[in-house]
The first five atom37 places (N, CA, C, CB, O) and aatype in JSON, in Angstrom:
{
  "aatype": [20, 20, 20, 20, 20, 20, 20, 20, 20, 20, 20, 20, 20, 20, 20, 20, 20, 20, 20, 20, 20, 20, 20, 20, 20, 20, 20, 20, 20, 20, 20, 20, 20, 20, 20, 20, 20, 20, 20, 20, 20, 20, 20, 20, 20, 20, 20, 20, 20, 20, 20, 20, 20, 20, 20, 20, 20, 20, 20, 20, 20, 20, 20, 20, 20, 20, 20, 20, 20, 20, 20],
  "atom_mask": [
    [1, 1, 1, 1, 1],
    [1, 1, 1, 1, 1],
    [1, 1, 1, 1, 1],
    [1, 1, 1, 1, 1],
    [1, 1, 1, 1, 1],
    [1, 1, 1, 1, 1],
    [1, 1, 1, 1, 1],
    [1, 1, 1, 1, 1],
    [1, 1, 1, 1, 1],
    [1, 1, 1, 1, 1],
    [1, 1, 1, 1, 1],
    [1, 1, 1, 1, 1],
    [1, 1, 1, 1, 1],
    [1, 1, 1, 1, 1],
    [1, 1, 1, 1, 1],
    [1, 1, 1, 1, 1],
    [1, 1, 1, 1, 1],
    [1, 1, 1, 1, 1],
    [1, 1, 1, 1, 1],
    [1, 1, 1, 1, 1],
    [1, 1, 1, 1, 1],
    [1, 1, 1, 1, 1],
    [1, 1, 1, 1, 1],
    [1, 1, 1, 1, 1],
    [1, 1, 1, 1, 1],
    [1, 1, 1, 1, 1],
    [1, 1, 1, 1, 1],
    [1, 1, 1, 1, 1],
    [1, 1, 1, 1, 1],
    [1, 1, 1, 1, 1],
    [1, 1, 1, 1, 1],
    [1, 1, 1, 1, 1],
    [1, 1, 1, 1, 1],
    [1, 1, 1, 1, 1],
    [1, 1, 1, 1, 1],
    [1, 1, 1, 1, 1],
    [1, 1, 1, 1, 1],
    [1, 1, 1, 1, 1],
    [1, 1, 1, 1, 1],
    [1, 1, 1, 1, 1],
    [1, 1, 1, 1, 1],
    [1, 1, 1, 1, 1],
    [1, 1, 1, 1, 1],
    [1, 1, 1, 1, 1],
    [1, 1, 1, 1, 1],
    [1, 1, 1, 1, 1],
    [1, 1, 1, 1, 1],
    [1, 1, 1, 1, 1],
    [1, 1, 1, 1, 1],
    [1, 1, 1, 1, 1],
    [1, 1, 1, 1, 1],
    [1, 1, 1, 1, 1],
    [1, 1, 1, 1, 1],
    [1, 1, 1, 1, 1],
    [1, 1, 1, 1, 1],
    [1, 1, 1, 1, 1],
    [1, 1, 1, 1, 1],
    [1, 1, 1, 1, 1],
    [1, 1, 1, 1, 1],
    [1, 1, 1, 1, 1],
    [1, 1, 1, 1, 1],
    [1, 1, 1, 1, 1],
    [1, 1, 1, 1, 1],
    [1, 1, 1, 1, 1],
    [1, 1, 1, 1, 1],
    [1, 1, 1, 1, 1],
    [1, 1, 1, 1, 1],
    [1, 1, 1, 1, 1],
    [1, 1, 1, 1, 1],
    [1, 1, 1, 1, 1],
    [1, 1, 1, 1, 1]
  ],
  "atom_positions": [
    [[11.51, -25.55, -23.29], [12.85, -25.5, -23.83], [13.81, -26.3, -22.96], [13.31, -24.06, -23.97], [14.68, -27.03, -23.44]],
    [[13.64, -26.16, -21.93], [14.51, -27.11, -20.57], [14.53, -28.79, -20.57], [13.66, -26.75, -18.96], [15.41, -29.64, -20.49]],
    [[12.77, -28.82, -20.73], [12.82, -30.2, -21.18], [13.37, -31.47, -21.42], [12.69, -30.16, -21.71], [13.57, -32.47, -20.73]],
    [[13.58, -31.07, -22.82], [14.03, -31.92, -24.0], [16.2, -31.62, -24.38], [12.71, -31.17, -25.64], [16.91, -31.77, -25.38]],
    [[16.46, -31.15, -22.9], [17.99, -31.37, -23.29], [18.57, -31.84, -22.43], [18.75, -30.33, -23.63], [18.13, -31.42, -21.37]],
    [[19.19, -32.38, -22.34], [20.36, -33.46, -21.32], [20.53, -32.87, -20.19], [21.99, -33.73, -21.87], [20.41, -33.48, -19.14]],
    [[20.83, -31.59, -20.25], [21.43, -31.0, -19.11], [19.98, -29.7, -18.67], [23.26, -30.25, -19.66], [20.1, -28.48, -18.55]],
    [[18.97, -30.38, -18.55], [17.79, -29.42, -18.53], [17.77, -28.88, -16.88], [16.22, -30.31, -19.05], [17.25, -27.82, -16.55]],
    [[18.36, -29.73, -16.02], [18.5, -29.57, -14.46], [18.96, -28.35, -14.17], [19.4, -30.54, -13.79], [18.62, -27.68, -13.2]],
    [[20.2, -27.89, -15.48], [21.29, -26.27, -15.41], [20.4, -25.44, -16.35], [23.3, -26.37, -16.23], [20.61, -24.23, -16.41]],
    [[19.64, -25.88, -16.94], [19.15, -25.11, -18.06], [18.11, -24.33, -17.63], [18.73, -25.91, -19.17], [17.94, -23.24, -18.17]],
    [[17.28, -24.74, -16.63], [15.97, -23.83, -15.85], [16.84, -22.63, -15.02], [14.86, -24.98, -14.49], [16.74, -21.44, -15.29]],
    [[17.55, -23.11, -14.15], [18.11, -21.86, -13.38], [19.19, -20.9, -14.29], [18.94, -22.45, -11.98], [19.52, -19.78, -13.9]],
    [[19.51, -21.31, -15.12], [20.24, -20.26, -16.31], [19.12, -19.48, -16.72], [20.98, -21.03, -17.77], [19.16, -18.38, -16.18]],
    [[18.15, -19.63, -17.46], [17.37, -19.05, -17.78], [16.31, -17.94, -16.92], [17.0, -19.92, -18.28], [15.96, -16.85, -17.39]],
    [[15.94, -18.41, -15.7], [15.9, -17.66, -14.79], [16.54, -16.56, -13.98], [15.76, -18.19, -14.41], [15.97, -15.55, -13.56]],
    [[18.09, -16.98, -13.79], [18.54, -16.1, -13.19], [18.62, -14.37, -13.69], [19.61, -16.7, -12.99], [19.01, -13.51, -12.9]],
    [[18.28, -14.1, -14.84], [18.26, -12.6, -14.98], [17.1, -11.96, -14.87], [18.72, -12.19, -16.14], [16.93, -10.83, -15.33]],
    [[16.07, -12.71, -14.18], [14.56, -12.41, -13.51], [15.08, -12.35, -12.28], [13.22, -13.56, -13.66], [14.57, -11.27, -11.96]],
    [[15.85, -12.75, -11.11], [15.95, -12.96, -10.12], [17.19, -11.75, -9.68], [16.09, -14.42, -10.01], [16.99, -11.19, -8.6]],
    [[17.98, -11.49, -10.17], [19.35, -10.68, -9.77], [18.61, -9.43, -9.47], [20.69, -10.49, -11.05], [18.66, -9.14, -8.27]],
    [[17.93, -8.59, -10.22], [17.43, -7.29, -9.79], [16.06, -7.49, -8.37], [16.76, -6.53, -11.41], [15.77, -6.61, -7.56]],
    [[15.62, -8.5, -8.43], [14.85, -8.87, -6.75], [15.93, -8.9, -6.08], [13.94, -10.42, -6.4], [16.29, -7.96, -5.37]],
    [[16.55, -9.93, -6.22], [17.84, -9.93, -5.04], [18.64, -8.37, -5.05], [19.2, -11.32, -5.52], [18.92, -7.61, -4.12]],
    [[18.74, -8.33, -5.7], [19.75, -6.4, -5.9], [18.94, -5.81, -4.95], [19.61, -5.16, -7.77], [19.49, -5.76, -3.84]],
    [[17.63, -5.26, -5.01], [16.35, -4.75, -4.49], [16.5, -4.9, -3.14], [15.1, -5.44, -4.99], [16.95, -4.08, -2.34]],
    [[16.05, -6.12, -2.94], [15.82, -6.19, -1.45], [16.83, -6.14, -1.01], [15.2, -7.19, -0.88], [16.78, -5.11, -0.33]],
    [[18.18, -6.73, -0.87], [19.28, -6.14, -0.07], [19.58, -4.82, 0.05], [20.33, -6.58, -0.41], [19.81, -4.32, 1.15]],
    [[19.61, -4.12, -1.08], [19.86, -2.75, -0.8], [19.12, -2.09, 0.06], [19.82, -2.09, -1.78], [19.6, -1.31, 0.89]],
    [[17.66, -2.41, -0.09], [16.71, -1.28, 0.49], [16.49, -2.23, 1.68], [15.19, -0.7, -0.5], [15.76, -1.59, 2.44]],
    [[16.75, -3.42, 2.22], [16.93, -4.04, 3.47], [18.24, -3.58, 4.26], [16.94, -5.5, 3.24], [18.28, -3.65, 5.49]],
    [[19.35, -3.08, 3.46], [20.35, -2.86, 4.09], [20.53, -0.91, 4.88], [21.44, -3.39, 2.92], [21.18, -0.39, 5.79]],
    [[19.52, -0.42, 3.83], [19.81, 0.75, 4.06], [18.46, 0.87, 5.37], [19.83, 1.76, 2.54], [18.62, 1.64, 6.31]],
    [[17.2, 0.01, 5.24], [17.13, 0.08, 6.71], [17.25, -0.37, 7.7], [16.6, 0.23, 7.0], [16.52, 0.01, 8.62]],
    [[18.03, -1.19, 7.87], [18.6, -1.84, 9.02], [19.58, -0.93, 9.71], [19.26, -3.15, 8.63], [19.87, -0.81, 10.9]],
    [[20.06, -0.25, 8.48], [21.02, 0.67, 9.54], [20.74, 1.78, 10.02], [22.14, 1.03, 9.12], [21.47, 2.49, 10.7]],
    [[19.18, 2.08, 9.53], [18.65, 3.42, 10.67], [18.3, 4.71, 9.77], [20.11, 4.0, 11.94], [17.9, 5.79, 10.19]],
    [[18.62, 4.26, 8.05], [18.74, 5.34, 7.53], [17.18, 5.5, 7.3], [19.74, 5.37, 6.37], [16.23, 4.84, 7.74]],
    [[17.25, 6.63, 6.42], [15.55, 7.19, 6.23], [14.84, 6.59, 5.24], [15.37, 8.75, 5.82], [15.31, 6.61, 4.1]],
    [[13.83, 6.08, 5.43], [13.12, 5.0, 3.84], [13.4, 6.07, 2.49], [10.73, 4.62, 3.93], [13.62, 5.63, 1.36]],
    [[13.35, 7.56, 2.82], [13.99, 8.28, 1.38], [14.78, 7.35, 0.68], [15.0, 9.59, 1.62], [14.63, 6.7, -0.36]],
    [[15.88, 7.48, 1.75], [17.23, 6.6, 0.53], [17.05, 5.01, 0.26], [19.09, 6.61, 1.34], [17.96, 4.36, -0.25]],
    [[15.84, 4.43, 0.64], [15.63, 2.99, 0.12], [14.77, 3.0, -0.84], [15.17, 2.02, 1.08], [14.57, 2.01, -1.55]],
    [[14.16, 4.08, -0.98], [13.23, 4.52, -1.72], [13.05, 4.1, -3.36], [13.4, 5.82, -1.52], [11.99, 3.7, -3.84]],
    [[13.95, 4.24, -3.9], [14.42, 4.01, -5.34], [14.48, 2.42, -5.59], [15.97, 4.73, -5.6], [14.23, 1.98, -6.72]],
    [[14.95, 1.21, -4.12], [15.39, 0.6, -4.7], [14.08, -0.39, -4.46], [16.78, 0.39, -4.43], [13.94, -1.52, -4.93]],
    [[13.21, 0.26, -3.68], [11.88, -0.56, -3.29], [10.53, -0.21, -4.71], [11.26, 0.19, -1.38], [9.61, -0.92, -5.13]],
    [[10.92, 0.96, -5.03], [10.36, 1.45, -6.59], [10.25, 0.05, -7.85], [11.72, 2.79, -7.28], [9.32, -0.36, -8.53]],
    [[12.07, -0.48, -7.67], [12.08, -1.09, -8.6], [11.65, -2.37, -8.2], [13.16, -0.98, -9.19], [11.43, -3.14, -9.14]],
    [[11.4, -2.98, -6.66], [10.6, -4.47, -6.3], [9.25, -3.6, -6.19], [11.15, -5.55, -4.57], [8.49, -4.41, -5.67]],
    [[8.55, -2.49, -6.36], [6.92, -2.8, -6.4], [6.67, -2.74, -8.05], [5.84, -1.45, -5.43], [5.6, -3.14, -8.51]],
    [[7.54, -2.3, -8.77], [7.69, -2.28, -10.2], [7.61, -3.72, -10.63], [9.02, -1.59, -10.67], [6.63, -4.21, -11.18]],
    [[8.66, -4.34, -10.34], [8.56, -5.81, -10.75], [7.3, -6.68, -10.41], [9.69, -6.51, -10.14], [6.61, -7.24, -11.25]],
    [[7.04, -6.72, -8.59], [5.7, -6.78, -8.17], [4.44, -6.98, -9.49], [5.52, -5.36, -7.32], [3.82, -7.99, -9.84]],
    [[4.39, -5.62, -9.99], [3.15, -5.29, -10.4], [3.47, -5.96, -11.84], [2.72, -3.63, -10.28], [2.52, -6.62, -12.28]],
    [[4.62, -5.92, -12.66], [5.04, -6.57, -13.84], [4.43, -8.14, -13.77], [6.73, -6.5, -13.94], [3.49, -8.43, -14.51]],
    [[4.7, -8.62, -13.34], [5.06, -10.11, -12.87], [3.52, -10.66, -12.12], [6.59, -10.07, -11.55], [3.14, -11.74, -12.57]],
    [[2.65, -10.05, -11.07], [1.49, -10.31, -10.97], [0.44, -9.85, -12.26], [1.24, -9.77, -9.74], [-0.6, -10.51, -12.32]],
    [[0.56, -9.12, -12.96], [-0.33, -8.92, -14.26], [0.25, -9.6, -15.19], [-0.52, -7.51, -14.79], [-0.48, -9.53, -16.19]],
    [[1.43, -10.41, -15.47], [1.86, -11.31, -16.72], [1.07, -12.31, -15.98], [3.65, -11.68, -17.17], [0.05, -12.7, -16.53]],
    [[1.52, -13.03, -14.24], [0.85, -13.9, -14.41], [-0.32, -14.28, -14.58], [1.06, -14.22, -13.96], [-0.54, -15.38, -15.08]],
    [[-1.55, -13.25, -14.12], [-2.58, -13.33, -14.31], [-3.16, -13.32, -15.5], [-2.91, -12.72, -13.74], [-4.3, -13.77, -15.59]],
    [[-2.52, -12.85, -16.57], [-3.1, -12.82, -17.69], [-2.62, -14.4, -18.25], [-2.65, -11.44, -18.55], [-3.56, -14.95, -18.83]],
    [[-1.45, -15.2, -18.22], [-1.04, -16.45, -18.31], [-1.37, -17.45, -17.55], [-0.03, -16.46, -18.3], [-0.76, -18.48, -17.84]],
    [[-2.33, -17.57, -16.4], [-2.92, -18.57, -15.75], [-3.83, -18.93, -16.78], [-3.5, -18.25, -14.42], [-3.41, -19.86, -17.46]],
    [[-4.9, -18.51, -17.09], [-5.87, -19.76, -18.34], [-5.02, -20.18, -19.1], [-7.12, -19.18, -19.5], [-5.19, -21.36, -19.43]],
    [[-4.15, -19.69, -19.53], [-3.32, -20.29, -20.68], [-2.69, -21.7, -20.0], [-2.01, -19.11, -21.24], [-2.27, -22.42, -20.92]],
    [[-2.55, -22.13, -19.08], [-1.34, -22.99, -18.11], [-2.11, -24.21, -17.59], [-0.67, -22.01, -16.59], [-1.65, -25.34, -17.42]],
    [[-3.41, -23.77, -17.37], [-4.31, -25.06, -17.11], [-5.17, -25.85, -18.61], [-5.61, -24.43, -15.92], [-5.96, -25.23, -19.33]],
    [[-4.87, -26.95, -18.75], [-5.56, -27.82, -19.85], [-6.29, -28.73, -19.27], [-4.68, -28.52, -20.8], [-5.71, -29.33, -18.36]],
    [[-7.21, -29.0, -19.45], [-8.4, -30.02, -19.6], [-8.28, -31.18, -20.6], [-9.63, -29.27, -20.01], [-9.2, -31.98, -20.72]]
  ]
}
């Protein structure tokens, strides 16, 4: 879809960015809450949702790698 439009350079990272905001959300939070000493309890929730994505995202890709290589 990026391709084939003039402005395809803005068009990949638009499309991406609402895959990327909840990683970035993720790791700062639960990087921030231990840096400051607190208990992995309270990072707990936000590391849930990066091994969640993790596991989303390594089983799409794996199932979409044959599809991606042509001969």
């Amino acid at each position: 879809m990026a391709v084939n439009t003039r402005m395809a350079e803005l068009l990949l990272p638009m499309l991406s960015l609402p895959f990327f905001v909840p990683i970035v959300m993720g790791a700062a939070q639960s990087s921030a809450r231990l840096m400051a000493g607190r208990p992995i309890a309270e990072a707990w929730p936000w590391l849930r949702i990066l091994v969640a994505f993790d596991i989303v995202f390594v089983t799409a890709c794996t199932l979409a790698f044959p599809y991606t290589l042509d001969e």
